[in-house]
N, C-alpha and C positions, 0 to 999 in steps of 0.2 A: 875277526879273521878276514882276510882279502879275499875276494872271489876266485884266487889262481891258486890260493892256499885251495880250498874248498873242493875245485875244480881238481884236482890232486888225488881227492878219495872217490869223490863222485863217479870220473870216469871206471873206476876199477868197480864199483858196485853190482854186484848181480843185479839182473834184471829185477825180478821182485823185490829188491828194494827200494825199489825208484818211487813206487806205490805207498809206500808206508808212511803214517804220518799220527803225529800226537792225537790220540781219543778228544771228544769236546768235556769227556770228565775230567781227562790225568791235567788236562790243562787249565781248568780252574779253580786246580788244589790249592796253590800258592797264592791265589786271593781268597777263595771262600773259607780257609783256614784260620784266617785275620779274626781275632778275639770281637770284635765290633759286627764281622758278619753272620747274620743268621742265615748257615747253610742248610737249603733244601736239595742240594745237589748233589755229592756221594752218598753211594748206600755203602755208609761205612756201619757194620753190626754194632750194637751198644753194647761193646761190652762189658761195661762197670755191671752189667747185669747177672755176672757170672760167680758161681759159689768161689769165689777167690780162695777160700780157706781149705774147702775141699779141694781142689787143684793144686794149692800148697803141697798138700800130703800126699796126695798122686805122684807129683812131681818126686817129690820126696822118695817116697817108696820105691821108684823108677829108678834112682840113682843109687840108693841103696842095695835093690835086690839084685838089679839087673843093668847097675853100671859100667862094666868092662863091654857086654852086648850090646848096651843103647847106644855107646860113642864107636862105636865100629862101623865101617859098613856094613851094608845089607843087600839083600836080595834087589834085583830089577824088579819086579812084580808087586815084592813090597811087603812087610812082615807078614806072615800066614796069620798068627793069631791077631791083629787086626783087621784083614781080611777078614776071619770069620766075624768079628764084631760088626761089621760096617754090615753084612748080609743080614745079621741082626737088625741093622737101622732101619736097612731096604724091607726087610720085614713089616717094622710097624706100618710100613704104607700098603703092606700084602702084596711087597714084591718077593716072589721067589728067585733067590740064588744060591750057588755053592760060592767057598773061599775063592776056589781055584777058576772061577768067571770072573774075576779081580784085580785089577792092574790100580795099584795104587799111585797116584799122582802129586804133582805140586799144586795144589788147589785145581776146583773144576777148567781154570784158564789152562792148562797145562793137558789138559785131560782133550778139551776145544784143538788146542794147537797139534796134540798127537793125531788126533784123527782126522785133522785137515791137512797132516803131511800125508798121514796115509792112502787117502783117496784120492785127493783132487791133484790133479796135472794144470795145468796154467790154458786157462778156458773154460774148466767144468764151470757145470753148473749145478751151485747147492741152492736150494727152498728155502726159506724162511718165511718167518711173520714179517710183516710189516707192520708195524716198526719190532726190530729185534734187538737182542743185546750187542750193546757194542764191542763188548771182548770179541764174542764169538764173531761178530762184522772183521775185526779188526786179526784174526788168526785166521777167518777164510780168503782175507786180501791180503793174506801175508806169502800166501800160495797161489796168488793170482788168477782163483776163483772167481765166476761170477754170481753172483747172488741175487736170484730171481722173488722179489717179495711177493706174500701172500693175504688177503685182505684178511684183517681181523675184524670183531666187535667188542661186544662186554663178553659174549659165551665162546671166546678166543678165535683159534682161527675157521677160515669160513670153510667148511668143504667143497661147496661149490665153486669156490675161489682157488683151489687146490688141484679140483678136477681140470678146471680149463685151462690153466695155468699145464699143467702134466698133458693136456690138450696140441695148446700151442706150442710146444717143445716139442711134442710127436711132430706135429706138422711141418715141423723146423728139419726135420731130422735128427734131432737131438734128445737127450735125457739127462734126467738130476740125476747126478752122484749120490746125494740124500735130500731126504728133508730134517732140517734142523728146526726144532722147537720147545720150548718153555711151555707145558701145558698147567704149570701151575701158578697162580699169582705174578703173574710171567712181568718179565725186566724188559723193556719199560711199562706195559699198559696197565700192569697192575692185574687185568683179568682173568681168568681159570675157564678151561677148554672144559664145554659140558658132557654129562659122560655120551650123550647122544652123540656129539661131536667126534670123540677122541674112539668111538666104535666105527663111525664114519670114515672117520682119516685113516685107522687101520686098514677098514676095508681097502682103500686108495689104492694104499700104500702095498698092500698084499694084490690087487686084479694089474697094478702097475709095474709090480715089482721093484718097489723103492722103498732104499734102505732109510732106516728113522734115527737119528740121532733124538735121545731125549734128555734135557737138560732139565734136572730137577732139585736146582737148591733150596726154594721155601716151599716144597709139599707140606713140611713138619707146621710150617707156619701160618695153617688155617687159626685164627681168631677164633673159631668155634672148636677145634679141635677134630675136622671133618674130612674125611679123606677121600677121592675120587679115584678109580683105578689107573693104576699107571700105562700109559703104554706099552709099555714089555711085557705087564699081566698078560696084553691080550694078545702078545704075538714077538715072544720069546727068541723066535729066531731071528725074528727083521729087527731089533730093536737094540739099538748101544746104548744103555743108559747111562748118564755120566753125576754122579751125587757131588758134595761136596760135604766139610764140616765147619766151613767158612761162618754160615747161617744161624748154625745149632750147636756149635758149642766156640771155636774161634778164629777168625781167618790167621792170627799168626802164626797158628802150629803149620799151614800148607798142606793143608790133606785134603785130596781129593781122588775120585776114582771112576774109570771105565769098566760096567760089567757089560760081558761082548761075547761071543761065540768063540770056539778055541779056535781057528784058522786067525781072526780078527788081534785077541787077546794076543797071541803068539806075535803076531806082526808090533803090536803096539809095546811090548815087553822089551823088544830090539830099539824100537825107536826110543823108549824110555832109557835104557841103556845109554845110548849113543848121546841124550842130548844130558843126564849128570849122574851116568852110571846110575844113583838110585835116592831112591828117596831118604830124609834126614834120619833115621834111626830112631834116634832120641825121638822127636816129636811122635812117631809112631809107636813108641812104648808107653808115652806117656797118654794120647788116645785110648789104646788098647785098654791099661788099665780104669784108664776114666770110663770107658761102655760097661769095662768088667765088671767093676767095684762100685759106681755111682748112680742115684736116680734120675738117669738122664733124660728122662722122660719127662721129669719134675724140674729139670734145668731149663728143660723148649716150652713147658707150661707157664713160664716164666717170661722168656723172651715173648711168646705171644701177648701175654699179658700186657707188658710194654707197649709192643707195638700196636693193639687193638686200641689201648686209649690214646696216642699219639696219631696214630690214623682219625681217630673222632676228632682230634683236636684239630688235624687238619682241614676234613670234609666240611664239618661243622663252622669255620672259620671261611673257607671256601667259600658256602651260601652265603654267610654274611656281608661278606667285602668286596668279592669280585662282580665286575661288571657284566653287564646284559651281552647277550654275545656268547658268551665262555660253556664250556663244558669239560664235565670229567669225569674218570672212572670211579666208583666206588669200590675197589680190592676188599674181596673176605680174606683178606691172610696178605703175607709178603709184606715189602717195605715200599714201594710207590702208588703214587698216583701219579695218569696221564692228563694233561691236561690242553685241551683246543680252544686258540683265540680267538676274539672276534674276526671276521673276512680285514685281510689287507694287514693286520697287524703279525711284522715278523719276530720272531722269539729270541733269533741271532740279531740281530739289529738295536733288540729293545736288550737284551743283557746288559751292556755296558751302563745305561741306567739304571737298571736295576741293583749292578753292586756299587754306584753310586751311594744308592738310597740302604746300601750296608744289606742284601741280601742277595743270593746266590741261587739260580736252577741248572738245568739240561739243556740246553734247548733243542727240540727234537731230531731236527736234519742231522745229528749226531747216530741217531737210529736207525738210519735209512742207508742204504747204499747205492742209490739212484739217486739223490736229491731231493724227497719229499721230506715233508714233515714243516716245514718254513712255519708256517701257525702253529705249533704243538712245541710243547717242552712237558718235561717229566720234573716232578717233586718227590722226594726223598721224605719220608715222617720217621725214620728208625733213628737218627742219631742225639738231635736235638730232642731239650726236653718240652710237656706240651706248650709251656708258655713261650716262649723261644719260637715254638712252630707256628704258634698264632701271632706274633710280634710278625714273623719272616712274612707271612701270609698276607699280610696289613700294609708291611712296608710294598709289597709287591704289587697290590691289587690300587696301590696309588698312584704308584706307577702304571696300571694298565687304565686307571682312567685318566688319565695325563693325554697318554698316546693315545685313547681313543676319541676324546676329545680333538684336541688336537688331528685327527684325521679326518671326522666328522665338519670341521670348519674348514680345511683346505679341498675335500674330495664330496662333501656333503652326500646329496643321493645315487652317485655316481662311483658308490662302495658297491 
């Protein structure tokens, strides 16, 4: 297309969309896809892992019993008796809710996107980790948010890093709209807020008065089966939690949800409304009855399963091949590991060799919304199986002695 064609739509664009721009995941589907590449890069769920036979008959029964209702519309809010199943899920992690605290969604990005229409005007300023999920980066700059990071480690994020941070924004004049974060197995670093921590940030967050979004897709997905208190356990009123079932049973159905205060939920029910009247029906019947009817318990004991040996494959591969210099997270649960390069070597730069050499990452500055991250990229272990993950790891880790060599002989001491 000619640039005067182009120039045609551009000028009519709202402002916030001048801002908007392909994720560095969505944009390396169409190569890391290629049967040749071993993709460490979407955290696409595995789910050939799934009772197939049982969801057969779910499905089944769905259309049978309650055919004429599941292809209907439905409520904004989102079916009630689903609803009560999902407070069941929040359960197993000992969160308390009712149905009617429930805004059910199109997956948790959906759930991100309502509540960043909701709050932020063009200039707030929301919290994060540093490094955060890119959905959520990519739905608070779609409201032309600014997103102020927050230092993490292995035991998530730093409180002290939180306070000064809430510090310097007073001093500004200013204040976050929220703090957004992944206290569990969190997307990308892989690490889990300890509970000493996540007691900490509440306190924050309550002497502050700032609101918490918490985003909790692989709680279910500790490897040991271990659960830390959620956020909203410890303070109910400040706390959006936003779940999904992406993780734990299948991102195609698109179920996701906001449990939120009723002044909040009311507001988000409207906006749900407005942006597809309501959520699929059908796929929320057939949820419902899979919480009702199924040991789903015994389903996410399953995916961990998976995941915990495919994470070994890849840690365990990690030590063996990569070079001096390197580091990275060890995740009890979830689907990634983070990983930091040697000084001077970039992760954007080094990709393009790397799916050369037929293997696929992150690379971090993807994470960031300031421009950090340039040495750091994230690995994916959920999709691929373990051999596949150690082949990717292999091809990769040749590539980073290539380039470090290579850097070592033109910059020698002078790194």
């Amino acid at each position: 297309m000619t640039e005067i064609y182009l120039d045609r739509f551009r000028a009519r664009y709202a402002s916030r969309a001048h801002g908007m721009n392909a994720s560095e995941i969505r944009a390396l589907f169409a190569v890391a896809n290629r049967p040749e590449v071993v993709s460490l890069a979407g955290g696409m769920p595995y789910t050939a892992a799934l009772d197939y036979h049982a969801l057969a008959e779910v499905t089944q029964a769905v259309i049978r019993d309650a055919g004429p209702a599941a292809m209907q519309y439905g409520e904004g809010q989102g079916l009630p008796a689903l609803r009560q199943q999902l407070t069941e899920v929040m359960a197993a992690e000992g969160v308390r809710a009712q149905a009617d605290d429930l805004v059910v969604t199109t997956g948790g990005q959906q759930a991100l996107d309502l509540v960043a229409k909701l709050f932020c005007d063009p200039g707030d300023v929301v919290l994060a980790e540093g490094p955060s999920y890119v959905g959520a980066l990519g739905a608070f700059a779609s409201y032309q948010a600014e997103v102020v990071h927050v230092a993490m480690d292995d035991e998530g994020m730093d409180p002290v890093a939180l306070e000064a941070a809430l510090q310097r924004l007073a001093a500004a004049g200013r204040s976050a709209k929220f703090l957004y974060t992944i206290p569990n197995h969190q997307n990308p670093a892989g690490s889990s807020m300890s509970v000493q921590r996540r007691e900490q940030v509440v306190a924050l967050a309550e002497s502050h008065d700032l609101l918490v979004v918490e985003d909790n897709p692989y709680g279910l997905l500790d490897f040991k089966g271990e659960l830390r208190p959620a956020l909203r356990s410890l303070a109910p009123d400040r706390v959006l939690y936003v779940g999904t079932l992406s993780k734990i049973l299948s991102p195609g159905l698109r179920i996701g949800w906001v449990a939120a205060a009723e002044p909040v939920r009311d507001k988000l029910v409207l906006l749900k409304e407005a942006a597809d009247l309501c959520q699929s029906n059908l796929t929320q019947h057939v949820a419902e009855r899979w919480f009702a009817t199924q040991p789903w318990l015994r389903q996410i004991e399953v995916f961990r399963d998976v995941y915990r040996r495919r994470c070994t494959a890849l840690l365990d591969e990690l030590a063996a091949s990569f070079p001096p210099g390197c580091s990275w997270t060890a995740p009890t649960g979830g689907l990634f590991v983070w990983v930091r390069l040697p000084d001077g070597v970039d992760a954007r730069q080094l990709l393009p060799k790397a799916l050369s050499a037929r293997v696929a990452y992150v690379p971090g500055a993807g994470f960031y919304a300031d421009g950090s991250g340039a040495a750091e990229l994230r690995l994916s272990f959920c999709f691929p199986p373990a051999d596949r993950i150690r082949e990717g790891v292999r091809r990769l880790a040749e590539v980073l002695h290539e380039e470090v060599e290579l850097m070592d002989a033109i910059f020698g001491d002078r790194r």
